[in-house]
C-alpha positions as CSV (number, residue, x, y, z in Angstrom):
1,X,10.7,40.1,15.3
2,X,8.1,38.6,13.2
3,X,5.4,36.6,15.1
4,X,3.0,35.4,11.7
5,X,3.7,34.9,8.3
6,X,1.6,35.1,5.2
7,X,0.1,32.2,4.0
8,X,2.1,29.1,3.2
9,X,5.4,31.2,4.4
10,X,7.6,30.3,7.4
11,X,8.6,33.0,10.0
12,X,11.5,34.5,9.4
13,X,12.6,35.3,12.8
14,X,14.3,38.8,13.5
15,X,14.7,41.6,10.7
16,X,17.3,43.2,9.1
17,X,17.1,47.1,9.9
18,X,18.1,48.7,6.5
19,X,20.4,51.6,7.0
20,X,20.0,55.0,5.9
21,X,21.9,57.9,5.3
22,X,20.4,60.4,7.5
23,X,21.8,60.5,11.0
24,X,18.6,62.4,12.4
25,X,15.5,60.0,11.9
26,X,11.5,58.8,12.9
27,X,11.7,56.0,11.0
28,X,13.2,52.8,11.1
29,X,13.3,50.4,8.9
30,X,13.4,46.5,8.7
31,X,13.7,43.3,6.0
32,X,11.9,40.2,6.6
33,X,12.6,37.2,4.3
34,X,10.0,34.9,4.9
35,X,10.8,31.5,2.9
36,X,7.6,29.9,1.0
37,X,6.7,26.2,3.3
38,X,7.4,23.3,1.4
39,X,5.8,20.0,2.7
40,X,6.6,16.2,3.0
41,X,4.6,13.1,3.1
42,X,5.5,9.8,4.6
43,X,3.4,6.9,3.3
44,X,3.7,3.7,5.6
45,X,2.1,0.4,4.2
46,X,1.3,-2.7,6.2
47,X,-0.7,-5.4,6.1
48,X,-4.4,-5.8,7.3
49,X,-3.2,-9.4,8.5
50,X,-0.2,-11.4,8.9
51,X,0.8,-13.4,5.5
52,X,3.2,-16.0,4.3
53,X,7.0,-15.1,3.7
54,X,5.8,-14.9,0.0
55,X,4.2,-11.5,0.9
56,X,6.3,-8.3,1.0
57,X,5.5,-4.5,1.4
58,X,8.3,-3.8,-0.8
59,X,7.6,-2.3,-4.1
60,X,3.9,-0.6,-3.7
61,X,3.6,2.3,-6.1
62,X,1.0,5.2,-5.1
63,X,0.6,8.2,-7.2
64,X,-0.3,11.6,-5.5
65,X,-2.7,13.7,-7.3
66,X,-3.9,17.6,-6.3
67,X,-7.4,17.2,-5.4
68,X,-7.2,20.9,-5.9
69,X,-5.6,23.5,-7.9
70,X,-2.2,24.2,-6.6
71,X,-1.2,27.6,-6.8
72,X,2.9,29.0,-6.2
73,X,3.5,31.5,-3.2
74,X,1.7,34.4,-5.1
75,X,-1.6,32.4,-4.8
76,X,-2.4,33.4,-8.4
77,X,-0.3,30.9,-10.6
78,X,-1.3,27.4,-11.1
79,X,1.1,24.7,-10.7
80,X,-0.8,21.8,-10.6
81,X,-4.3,21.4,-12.2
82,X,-6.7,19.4,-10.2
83,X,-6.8,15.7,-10.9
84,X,-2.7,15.7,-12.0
85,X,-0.4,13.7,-11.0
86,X,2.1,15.3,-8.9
87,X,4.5,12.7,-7.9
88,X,4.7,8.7,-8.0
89,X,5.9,7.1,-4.2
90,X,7.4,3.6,-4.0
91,X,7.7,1.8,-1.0
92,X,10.7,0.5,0.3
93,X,11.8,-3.0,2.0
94,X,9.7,-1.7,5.4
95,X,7.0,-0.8,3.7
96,X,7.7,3.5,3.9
97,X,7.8,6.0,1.0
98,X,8.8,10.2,1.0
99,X,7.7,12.6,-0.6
100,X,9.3,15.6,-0.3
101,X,9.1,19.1,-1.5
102,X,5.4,19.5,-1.9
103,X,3.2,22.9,-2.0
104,X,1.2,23.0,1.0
105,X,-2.5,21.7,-0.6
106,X,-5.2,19.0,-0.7
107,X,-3.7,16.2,-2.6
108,X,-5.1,12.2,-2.6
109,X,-3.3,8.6,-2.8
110,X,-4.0,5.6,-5.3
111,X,-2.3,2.8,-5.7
112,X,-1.3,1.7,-9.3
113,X,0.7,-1.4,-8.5
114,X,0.3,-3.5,-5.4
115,X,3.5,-5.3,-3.5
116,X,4.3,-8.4,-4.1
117,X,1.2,-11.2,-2.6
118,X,-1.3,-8.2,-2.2
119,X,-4.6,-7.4,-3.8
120,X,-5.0,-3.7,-5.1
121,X,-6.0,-0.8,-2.7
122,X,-9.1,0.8,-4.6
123,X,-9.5,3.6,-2.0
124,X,-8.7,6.8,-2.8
125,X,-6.5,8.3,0.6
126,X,-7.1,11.7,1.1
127,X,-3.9,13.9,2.3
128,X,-4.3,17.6,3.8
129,X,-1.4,19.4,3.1
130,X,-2.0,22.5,4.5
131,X,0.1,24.6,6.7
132,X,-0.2,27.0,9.1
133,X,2.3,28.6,11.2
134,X,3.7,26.3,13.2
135,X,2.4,23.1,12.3
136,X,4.6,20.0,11.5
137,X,6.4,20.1,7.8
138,X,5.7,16.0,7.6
139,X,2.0,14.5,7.5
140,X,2.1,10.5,7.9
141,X,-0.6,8.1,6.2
142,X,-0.7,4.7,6.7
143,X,-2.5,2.4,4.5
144,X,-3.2,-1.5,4.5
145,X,-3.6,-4.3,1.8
146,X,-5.3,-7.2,1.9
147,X,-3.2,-10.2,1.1
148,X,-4.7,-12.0,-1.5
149,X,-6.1,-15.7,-1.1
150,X,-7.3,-18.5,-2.9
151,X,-7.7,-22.8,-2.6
152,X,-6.3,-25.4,-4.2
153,X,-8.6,-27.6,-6.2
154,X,-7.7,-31.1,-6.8
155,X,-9.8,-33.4,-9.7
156,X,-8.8,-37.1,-9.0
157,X,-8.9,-39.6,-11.8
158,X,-8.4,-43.3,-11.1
159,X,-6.2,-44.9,-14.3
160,X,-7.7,-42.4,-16.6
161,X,-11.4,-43.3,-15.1
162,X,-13.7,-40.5,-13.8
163,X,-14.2,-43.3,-10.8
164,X,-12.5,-45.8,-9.2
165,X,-14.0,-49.3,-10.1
166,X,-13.4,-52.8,-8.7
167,X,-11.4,-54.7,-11.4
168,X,-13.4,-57.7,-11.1
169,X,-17.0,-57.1,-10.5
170,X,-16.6,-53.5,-12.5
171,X,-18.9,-51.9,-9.7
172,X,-18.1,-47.9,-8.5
173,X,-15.9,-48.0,-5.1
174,X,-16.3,-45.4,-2.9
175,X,-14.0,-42.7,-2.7
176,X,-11.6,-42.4,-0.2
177,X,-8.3,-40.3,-1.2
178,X,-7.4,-37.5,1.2
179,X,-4.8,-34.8,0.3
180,X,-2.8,-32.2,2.8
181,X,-0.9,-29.0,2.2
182,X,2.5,-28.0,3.8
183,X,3.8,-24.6,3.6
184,X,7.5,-23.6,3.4
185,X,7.7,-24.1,7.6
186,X,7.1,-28.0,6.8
187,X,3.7,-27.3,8.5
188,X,0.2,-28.7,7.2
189,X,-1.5,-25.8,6.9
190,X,-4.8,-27.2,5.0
191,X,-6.1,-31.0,5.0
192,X,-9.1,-32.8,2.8
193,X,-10.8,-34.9,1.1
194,X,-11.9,-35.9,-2.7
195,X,-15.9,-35.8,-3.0
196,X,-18.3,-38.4,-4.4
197,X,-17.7,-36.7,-7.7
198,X,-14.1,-36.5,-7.8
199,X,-13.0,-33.3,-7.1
200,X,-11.7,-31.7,-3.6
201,X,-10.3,-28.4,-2.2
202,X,-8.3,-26.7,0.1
203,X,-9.5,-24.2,2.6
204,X,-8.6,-20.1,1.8
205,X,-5.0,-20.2,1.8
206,X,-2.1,-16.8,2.0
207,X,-0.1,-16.5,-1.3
208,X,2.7,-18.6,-1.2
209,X,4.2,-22.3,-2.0
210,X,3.2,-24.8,-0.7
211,X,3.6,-28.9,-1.3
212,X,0.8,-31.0,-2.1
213,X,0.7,-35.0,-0.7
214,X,-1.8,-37.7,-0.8
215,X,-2.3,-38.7,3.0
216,X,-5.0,-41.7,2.1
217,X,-6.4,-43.2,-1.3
218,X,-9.2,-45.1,-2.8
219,X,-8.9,-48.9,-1.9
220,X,-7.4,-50.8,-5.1
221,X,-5.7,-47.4,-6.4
């Protein structure tokens, strides 16, 4: 029975003894067949924070590059130059991808397209591939996005006036319009006034849609 394989090979278990013709014999002998290890990597993606409905994991493309020559089971022929893309890995509805079949090696993870509500992952994942007898076939990463945010910005104009004006008198009135946001829940999620100057803004708000309405306005308008 073999008890360790070569390098990158999985244990074959027990050997076949080869026959021979003479009846009389010192020597016996056996075949091994040792399969060459091929390796799998499950890629999960989540969130680093909880997001609208508008977000979704679904659809995150990461390409797996060797970060090292990859050789074939004779460890002399190259398969992969360093730096090549091996294989692309797209996430699914949960947010997983598999990759399967891969030469036990040093490979690394960059995203080329995000999922849907997500800025870009610029790190570059490293992923140890390696084997050695007995270790797990299937390595898992998990990486996080950040989902992207921005405001709203509102510039108020009063009857195609930068300011609102008394119609009499012709003298600036203060301004008093507020605004509020309300996300797809029917929930005011961001509330606030227009400045002296005009303009207003929400506060950092998830991807999504949301309705705008004017809660208050400038007296006369």
């Amino acid at each position: 029975v073999e008890v360790k394989a070569p390098a990158n090979y999985s244990i074959s278990g027990a050997g076949e003894q080869i026959k021979t013709e003479e009846a009389a014999t010192d020597t016996l002998s056996f075949l091994f067949m040792d399969q060459p290890v091929r390796m799998s990597l499950k890629l999960c993606k989540k969130s680093e924070e909880e997001g609208s409905p508008a977000y979704s994991l679904k659809g995150a493309v990461y390409g797996l590059y060797a970060a090292e020559n990859i050789y074939k089971s004779d460890h002399q022929t190259v398969v992969c130059q360093k730096d090549a893309l091996v294989t692309r890995m797209t996430t699914d509805e949960n947010g997983v991808a598999l990759a399967e079949g891969l030469l036990p090696a040093k490979y690394y993870l960059l995203e080329q397209i995000p999922p849907v509500g997500y800025e870009k992952d610029q790190t570059k994942h490293s992923v140890d591939l390696s084997y050695t007898s007995g270790s797990s076939l299937q390595r898992t990463i998990t990486v996080a996005d950040r989902p992207i945010k921005n405001k709203v910005y509102i510039k108020k104009t009063f009857a195609g006036e930068t300011f609102p004006t008394d119609p009499e008198t012709k003298e600036q009135l203060p301004i008093t319009d507020a605004f509020c946001l309300i996300n797809a829940d029917g929930d005011t999620v961001s509330s606030f006034t227009i400045g002296e100057d005009g303009y207003g803004e929400s506060q950092m708000l998830p991807y999504g849609t949301y309705i705008l309405r004017q809660t208050k306005e400038t007296q006369g308008y």
